[in-house]
Each structure stands twice: as C-alpha cells, then as structure tokens.
PDB file as gemmi writes it, atoms N, CA and C in Angstrom:
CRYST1    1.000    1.000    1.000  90.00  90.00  90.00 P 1                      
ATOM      1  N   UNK A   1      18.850 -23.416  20.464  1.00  0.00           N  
ATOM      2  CA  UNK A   1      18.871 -24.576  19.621  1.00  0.00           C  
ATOM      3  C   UNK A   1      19.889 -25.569  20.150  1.00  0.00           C  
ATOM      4  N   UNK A   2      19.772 -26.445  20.022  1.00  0.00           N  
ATOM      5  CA  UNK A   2      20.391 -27.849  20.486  1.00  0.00           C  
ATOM      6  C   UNK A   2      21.774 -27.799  19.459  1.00  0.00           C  
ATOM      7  N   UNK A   3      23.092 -28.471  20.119  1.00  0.00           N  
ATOM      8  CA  UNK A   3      24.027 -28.316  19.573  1.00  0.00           C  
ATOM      9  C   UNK A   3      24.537 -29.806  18.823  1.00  0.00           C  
ATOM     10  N   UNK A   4      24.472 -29.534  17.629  1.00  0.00           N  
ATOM     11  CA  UNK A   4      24.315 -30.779  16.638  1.00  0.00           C  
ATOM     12  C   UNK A   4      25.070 -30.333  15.744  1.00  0.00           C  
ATOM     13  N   UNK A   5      26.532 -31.073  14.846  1.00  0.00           N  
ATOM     14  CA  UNK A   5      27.372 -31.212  14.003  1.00  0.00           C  
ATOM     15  C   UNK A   5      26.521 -31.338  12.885  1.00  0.00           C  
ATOM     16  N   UNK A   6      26.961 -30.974  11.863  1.00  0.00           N  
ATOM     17  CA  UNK A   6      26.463 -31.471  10.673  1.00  0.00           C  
ATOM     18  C   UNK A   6      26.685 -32.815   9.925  1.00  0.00           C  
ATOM     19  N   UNK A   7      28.314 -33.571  11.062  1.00  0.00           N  
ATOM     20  CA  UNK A   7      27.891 -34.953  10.676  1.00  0.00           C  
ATOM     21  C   UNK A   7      26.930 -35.448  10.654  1.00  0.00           C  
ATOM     22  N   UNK A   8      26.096 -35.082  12.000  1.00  0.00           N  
ATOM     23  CA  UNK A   8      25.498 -36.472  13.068  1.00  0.00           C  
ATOM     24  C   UNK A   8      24.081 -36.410  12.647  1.00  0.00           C  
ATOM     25  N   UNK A   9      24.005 -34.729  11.595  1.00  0.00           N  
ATOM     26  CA  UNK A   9      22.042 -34.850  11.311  1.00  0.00           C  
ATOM     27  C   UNK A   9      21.844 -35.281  10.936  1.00  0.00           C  
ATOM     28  N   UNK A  10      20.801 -35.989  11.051  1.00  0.00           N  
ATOM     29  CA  UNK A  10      19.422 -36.941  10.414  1.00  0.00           C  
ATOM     30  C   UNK A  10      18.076 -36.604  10.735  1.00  0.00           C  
ATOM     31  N   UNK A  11      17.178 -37.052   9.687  1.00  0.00           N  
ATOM     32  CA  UNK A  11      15.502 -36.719  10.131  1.00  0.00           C  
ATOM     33  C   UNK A  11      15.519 -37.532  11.587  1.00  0.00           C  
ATOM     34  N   UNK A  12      14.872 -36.696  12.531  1.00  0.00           N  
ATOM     35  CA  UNK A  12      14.321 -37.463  13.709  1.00  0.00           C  
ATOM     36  C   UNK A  12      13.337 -37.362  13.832  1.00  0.00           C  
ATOM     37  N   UNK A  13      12.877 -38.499  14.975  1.00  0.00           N  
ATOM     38  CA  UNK A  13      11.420 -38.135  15.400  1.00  0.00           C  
ATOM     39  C   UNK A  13      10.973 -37.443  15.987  1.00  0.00           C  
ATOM     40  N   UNK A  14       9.812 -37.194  16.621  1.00  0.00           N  
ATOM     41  CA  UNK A  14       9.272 -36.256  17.157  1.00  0.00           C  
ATOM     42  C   UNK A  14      10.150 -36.779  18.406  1.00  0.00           C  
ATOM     43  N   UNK A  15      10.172 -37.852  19.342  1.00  0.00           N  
ATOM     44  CA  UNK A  15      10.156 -38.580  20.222  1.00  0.00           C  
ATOM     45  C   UNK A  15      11.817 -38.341  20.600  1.00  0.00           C  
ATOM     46  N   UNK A  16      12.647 -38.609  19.503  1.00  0.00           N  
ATOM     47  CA  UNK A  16      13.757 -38.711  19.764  1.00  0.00           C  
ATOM     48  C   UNK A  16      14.101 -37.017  19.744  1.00  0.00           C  
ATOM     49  N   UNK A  17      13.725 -36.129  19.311  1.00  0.00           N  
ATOM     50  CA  UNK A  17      13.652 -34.092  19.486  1.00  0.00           C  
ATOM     51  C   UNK A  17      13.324 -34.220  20.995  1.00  0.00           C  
ATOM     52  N   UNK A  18      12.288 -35.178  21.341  1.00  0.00           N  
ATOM     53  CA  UNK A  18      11.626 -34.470  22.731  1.00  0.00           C  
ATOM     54  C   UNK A  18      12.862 -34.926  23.637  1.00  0.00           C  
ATOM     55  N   UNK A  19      13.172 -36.323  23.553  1.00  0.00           N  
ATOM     56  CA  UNK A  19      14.447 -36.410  24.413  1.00  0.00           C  
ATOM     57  C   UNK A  19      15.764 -35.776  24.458  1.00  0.00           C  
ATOM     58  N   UNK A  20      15.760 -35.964  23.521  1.00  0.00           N  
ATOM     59  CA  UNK A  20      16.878 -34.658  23.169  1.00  0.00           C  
ATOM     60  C   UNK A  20      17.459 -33.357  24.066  1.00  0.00           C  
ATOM     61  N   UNK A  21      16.238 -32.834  23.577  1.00  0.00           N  
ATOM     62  CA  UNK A  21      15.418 -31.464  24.354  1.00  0.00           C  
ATOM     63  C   UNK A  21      15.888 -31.519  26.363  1.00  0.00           C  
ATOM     64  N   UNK A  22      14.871 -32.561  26.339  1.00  0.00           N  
ATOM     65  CA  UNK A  22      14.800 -32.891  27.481  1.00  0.00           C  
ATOM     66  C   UNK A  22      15.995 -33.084  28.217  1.00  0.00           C  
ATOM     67  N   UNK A  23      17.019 -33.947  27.232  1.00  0.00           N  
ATOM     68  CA  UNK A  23      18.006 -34.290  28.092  1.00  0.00           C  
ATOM     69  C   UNK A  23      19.152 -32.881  28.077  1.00  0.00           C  
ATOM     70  N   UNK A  24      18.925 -32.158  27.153  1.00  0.00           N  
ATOM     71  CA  UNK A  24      19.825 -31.116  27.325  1.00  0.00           C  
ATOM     72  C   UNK A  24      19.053 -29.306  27.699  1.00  0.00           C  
ATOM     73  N   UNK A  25      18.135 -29.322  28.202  1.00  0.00           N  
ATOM     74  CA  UNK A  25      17.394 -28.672  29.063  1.00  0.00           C  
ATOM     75  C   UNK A  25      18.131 -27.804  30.513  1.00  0.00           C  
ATOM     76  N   UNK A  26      19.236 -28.507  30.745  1.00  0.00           N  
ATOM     77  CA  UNK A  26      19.813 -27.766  32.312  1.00  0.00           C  
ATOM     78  C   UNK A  26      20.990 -27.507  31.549  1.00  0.00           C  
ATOM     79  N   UNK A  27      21.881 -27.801  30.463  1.00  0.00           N  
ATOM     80  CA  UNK A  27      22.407 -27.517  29.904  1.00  0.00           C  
ATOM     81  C   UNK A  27      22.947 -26.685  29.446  1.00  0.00           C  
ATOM     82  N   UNK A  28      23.065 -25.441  29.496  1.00  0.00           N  
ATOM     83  CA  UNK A  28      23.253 -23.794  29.377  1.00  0.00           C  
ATOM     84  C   UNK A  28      24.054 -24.023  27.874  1.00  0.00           C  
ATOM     85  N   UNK A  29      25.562 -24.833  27.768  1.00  0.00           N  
ATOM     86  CA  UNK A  29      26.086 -25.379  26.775  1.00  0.00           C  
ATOM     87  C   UNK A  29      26.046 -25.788  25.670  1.00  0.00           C  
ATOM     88  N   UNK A  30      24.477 -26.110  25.784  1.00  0.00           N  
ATOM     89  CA  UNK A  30      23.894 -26.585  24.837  1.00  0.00           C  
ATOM     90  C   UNK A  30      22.908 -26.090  23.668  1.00  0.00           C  
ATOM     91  N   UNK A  31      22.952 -24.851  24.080  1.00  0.00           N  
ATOM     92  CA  UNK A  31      21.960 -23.835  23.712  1.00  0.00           C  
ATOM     93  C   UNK A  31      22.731 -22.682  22.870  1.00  0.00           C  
ATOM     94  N   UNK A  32      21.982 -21.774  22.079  1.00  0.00           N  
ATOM     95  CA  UNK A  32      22.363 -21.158  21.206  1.00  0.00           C  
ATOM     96  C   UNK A  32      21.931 -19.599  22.334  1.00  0.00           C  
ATOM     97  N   UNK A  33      22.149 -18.527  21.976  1.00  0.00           N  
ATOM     98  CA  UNK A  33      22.141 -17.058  22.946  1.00  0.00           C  
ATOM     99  C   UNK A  33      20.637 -16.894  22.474  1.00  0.00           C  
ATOM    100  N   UNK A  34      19.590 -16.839  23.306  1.00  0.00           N  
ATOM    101  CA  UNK A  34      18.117 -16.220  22.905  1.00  0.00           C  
ATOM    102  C   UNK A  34      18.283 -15.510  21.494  1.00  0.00           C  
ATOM    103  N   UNK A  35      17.034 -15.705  20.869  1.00  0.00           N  
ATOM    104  CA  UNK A  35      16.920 -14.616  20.278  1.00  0.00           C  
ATOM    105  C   UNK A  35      15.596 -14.047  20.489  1.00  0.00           C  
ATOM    106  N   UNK A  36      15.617 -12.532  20.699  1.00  0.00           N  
ATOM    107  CA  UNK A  36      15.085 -11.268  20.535  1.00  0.00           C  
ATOM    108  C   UNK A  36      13.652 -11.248  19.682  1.00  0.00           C  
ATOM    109  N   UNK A  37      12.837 -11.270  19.517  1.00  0.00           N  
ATOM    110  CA  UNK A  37      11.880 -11.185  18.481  1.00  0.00           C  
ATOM    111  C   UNK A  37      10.847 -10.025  18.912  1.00  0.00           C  
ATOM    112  N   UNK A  38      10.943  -8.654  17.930  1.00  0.00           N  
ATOM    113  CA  UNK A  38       9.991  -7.576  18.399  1.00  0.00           C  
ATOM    114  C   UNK A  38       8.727  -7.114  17.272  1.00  0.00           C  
ATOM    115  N   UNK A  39       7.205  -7.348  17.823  1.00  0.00           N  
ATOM    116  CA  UNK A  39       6.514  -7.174  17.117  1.00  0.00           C  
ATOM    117  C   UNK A  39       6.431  -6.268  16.080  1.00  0.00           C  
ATOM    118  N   UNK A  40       5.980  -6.556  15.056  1.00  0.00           N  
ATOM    119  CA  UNK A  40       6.215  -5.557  13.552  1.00  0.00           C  
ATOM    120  C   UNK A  40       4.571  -4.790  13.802  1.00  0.00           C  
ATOM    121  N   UNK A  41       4.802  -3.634  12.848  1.00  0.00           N  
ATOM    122  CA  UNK A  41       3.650  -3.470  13.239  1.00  0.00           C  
ATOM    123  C   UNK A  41       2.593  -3.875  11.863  1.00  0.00           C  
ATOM    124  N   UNK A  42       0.900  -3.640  12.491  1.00  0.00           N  
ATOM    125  CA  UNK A  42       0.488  -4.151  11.241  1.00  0.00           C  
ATOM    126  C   UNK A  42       0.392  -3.740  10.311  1.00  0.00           C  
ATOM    127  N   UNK A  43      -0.166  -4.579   9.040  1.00  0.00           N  
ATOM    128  CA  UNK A  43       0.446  -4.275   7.834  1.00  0.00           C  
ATOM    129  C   UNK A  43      -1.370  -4.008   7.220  1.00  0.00           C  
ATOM    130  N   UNK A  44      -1.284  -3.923   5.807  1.00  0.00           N  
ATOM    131  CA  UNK A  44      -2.997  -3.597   5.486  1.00  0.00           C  
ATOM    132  C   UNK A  44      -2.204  -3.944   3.978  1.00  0.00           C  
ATOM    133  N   UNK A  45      -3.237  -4.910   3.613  1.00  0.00           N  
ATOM    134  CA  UNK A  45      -2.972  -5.042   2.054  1.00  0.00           C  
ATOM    135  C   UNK A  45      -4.627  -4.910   1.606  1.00  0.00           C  
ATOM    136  N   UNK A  46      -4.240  -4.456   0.441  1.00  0.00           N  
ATOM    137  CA  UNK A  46      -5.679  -4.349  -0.547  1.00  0.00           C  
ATOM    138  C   UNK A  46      -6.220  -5.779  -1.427  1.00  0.00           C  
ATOM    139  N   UNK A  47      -7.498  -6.180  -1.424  1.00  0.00           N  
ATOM    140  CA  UNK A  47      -7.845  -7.188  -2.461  1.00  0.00           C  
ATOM    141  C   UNK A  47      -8.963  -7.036  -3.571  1.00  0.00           C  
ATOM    142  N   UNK A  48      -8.769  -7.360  -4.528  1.00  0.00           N  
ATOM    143  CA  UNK A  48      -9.864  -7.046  -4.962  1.00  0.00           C  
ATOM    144  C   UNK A  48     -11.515  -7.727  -4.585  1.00  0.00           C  
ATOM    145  N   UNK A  49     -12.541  -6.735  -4.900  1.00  0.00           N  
ATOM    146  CA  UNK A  49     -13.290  -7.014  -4.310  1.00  0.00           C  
ATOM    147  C   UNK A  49     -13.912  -7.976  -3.993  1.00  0.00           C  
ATOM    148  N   UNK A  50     -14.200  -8.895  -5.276  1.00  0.00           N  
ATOM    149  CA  UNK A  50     -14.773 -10.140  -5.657  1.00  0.00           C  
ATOM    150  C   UNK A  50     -14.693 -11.061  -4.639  1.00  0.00           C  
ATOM    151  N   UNK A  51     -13.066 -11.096  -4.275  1.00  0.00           N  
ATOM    152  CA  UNK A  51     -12.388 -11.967  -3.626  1.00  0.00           C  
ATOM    153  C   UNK A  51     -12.253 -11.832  -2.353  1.00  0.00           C  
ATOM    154  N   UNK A  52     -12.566 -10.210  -1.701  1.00  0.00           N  
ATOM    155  CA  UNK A  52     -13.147  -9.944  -0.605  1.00  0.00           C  
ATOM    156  C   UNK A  52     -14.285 -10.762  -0.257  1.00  0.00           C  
ATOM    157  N   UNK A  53     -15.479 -10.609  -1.379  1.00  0.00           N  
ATOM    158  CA  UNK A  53     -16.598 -10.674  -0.965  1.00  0.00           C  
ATOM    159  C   UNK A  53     -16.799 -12.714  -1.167  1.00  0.00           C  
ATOM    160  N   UNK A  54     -15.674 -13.280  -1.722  1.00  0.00           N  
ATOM    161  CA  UNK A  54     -15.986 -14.546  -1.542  1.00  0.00           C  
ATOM    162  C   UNK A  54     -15.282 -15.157  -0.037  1.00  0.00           C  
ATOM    163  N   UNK A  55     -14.487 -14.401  -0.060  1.00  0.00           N  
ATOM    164  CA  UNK A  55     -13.980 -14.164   1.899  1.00  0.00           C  
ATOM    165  C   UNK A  55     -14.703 -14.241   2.452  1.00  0.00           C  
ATOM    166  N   UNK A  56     -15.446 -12.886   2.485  1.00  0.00           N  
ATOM    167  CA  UNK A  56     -16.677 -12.724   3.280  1.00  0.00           C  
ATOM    168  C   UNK A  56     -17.317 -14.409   3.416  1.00  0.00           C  
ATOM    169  N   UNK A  57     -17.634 -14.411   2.366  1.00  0.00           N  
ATOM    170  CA  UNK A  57     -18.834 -15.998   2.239  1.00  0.00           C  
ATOM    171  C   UNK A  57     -18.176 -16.723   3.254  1.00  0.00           C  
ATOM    172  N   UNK A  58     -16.752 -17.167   2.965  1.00  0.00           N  
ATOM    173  CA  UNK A  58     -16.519 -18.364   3.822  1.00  0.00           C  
ATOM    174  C   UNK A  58     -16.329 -18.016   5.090  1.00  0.00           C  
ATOM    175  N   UNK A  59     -15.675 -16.964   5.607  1.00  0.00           N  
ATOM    176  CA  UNK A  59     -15.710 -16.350   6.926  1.00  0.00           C  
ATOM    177  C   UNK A  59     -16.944 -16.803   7.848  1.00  0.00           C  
ATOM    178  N   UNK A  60     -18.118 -16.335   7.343  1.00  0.00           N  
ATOM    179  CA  UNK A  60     -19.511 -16.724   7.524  1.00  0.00           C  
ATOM    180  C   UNK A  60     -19.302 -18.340   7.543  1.00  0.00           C  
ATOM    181  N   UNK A  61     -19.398 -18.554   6.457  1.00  0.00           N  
ATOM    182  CA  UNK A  61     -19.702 -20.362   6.735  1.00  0.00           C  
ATOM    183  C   UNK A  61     -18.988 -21.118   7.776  1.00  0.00           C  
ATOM    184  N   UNK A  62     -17.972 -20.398   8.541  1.00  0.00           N  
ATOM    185  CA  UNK A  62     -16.839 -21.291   9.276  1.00  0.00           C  
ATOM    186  C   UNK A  62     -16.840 -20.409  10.677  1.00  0.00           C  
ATOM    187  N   UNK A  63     -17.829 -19.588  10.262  1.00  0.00           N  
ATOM    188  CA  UNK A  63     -18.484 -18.838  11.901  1.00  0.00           C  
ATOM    189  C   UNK A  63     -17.396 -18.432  12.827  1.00  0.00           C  
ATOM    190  N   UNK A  64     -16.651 -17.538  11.892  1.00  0.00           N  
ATOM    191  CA  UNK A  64     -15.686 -16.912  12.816  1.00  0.00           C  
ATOM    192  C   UNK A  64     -16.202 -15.860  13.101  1.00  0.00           C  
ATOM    193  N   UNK A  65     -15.519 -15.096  13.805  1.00  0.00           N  
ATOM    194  CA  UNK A  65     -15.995 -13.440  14.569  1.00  0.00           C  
ATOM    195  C   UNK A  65     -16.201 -12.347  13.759  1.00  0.00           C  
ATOM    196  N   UNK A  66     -14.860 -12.644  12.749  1.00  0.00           N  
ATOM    197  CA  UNK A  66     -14.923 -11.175  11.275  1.00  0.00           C  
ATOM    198  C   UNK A  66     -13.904 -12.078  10.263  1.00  0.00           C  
ATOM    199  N   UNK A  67     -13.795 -10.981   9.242  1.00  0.00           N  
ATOM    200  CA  UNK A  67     -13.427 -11.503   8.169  1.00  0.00           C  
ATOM    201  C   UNK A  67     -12.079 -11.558   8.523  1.00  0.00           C  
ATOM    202  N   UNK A  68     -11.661 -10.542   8.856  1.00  0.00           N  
ATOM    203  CA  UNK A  68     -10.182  -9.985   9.372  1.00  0.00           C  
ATOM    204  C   UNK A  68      -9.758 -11.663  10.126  1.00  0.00           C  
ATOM    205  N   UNK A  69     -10.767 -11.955  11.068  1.00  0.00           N  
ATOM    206  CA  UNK A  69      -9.667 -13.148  11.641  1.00  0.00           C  
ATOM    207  C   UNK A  69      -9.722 -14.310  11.241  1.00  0.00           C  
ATOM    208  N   UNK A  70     -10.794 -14.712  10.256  1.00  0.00           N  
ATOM    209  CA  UNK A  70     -10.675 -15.367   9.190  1.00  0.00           C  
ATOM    210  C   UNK A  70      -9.260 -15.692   7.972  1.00  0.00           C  
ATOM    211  N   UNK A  71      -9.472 -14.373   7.623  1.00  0.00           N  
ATOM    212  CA  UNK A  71      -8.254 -14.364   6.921  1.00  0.00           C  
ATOM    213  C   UNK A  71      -7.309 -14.423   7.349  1.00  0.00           C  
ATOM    214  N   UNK A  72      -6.792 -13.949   8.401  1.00  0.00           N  
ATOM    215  CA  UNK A  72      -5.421 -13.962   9.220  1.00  0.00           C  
ATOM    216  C   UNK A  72      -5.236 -15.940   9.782  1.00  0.00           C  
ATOM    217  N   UNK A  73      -6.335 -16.359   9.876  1.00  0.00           N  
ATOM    218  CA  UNK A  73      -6.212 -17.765  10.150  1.00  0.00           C  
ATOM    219  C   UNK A  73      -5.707 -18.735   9.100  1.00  0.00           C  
ATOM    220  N   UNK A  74      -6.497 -18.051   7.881  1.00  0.00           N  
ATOM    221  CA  UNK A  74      -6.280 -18.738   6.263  1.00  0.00           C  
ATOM    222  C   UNK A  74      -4.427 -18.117   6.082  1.00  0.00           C  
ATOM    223  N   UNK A  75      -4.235 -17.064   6.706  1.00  0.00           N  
ATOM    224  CA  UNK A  75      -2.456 -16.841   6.164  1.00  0.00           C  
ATOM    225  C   UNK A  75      -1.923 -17.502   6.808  1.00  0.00           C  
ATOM    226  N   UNK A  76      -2.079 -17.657   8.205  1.00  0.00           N  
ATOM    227  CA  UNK A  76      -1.392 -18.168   8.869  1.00  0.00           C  
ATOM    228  C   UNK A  76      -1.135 -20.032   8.745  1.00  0.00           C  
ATOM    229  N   UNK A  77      -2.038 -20.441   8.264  1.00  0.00           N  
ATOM    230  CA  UNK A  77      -2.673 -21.755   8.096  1.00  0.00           C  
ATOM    231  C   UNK A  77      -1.290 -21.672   6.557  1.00  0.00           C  
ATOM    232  N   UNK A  78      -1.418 -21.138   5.418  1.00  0.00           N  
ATOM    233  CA  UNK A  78      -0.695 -21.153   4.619  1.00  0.00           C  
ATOM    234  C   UNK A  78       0.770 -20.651   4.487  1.00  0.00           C  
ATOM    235  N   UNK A  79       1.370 -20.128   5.601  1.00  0.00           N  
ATOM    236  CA  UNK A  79       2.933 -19.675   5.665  1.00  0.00           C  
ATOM    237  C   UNK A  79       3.465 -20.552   6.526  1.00  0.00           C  
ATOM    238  N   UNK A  80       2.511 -21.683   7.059  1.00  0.00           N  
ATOM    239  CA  UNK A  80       2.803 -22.711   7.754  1.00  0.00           C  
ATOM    240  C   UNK A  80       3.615 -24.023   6.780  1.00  0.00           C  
ATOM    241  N   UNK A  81       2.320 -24.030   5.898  1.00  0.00           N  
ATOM    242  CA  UNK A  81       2.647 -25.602   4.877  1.00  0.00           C  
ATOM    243  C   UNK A  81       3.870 -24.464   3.855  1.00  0.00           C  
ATOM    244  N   UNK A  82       3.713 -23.583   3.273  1.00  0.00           N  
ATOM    245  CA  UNK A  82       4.980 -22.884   2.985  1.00  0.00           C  
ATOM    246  C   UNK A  82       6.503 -22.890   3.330  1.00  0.00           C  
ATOM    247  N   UNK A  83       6.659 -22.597   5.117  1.00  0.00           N  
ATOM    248  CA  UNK A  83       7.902 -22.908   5.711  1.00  0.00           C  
ATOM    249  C   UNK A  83       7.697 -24.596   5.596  1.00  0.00           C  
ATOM    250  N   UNK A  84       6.816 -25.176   5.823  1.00  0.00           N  
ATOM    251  CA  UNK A  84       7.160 -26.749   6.186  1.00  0.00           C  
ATOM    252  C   UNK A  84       7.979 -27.140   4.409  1.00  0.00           C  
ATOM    253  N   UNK A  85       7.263 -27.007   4.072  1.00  0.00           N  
ATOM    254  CA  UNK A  85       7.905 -27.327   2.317  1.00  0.00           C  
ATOM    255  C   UNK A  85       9.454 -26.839   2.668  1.00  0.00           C  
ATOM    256  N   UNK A  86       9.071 -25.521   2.505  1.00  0.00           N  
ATOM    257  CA  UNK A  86      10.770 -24.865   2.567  1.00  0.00           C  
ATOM    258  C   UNK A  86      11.630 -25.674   2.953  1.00  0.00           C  
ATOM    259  N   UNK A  87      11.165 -26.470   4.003  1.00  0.00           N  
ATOM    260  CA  UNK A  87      12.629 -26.749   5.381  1.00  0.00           C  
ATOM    261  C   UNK A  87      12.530 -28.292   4.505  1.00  0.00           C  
ATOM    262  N   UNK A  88      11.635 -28.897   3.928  1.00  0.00           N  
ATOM    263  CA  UNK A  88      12.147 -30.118   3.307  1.00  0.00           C  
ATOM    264  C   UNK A  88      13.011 -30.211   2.281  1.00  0.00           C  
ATOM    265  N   UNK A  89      12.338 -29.190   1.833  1.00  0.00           N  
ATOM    266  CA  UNK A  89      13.587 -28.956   0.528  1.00  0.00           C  
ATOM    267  C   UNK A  89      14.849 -28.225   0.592  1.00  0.00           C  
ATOM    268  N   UNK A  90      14.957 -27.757   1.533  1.00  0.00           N  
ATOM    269  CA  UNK A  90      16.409 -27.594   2.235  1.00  0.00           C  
ATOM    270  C   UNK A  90      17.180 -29.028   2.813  1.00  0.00           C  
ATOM    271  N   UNK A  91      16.178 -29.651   3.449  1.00  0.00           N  
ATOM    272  CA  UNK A  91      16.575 -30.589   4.039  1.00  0.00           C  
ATOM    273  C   UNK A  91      17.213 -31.802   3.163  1.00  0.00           C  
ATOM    274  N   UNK A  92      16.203 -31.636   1.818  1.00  0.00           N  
ATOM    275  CA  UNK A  92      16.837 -32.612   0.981  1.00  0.00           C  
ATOM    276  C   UNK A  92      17.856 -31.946   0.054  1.00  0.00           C  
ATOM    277  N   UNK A  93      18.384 -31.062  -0.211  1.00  0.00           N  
ATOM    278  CA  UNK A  93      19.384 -30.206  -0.969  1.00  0.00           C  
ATOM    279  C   UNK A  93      20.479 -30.778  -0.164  1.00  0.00           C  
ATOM    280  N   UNK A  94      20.353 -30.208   1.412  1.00  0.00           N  
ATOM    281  CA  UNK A  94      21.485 -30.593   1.875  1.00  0.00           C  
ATOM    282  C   UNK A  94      21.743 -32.235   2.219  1.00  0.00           C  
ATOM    283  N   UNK A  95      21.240 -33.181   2.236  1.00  0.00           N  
ATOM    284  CA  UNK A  95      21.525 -34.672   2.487  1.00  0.00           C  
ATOM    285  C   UNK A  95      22.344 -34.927   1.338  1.00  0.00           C  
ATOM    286  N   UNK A  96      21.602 -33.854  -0.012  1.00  0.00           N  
ATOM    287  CA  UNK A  96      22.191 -34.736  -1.411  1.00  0.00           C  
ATOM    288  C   UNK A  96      23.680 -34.583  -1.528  1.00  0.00           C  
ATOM    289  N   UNK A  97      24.058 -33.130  -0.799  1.00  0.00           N  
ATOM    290  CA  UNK A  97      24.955 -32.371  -0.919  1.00  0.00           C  
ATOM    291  C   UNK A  97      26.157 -32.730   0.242  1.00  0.00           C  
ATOM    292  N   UNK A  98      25.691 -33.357   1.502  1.00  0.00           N  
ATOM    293  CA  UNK A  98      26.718 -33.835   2.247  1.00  0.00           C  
ATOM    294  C   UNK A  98      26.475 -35.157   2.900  1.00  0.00           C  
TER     295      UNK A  98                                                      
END                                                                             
C-alpha cells in the first residue's frame, strides 16, 4: 500500500491512484511488507429448496455452465457492492471525525 498520512487523505481519482501508483512503483519505501493470502477451503451451505429451484431458473436463463457457478457469480457480484458500501461508510465516519 502506498504511504499516505492521515492528514493528506482525500477521495481520489481513479487517475490520480494510477499516478500515484505509478510514480511510487520502484519505490521499495513506499510500500507496506506483502501480504500472504492462503486459500480457505470450500465451504457448502444449505438452501432451501424453493430457492434452489428458483436458482436453478435463473442459472438457466443467463446460460451459465451450472448452478454452482451461477451462484458463486451472484455472491461474488454481492460481497462486492457490500465491501464497496463498507469502505464509504468508513470513509465518511472518518472525514466527519478528522
């Protein structure tokens, strides 16, 4: 991660992240120590059926391969707008706050 005070944050742009990035890229200094990330293994949750079988339906209508990667597209699609919320409302807690 890029090394930024908590004076100096502000929302940026995409544009002004990429330069950023860019300009501190050879930087070793500038960077936070890797982190590590090791696959979990998978998980199996139960649904009821109904709601299986209206899965099923749309799985079909959106002509994916199986239901399984259907659904895993629909979680993934939703822990997305989830963290994005999250980080705004962090984002605005802390502006109010410093």
């Amino acid at each position: 991660m890029a090394d930024m005070s908590l004076k100096s944050r502000k929302k940026l742009s995409e544009k002004e992240i990429d330069r950023l990035v860019i300009a501190q890229a050879d930087d070793d200094s500038a960077w936070s120590k890797p982190i590590r990330v090791r696959k979990t293994k998978s998980a199996s949750i139960s649904i009821p059926p109904e709601l299986a079988a209206r899965a099923a339906f749309l799985a079909q209508l959106h002509r994916t391969k199986s239901l399984d990667e259907w659904v895993t597209r629909v979680i993934e699609e939703r822990i997305e707008l989830e963290e994005a919320a999250f980080i705004d409302v962090k984002q605005d807690l802390t502006s109010k706050v410093g």
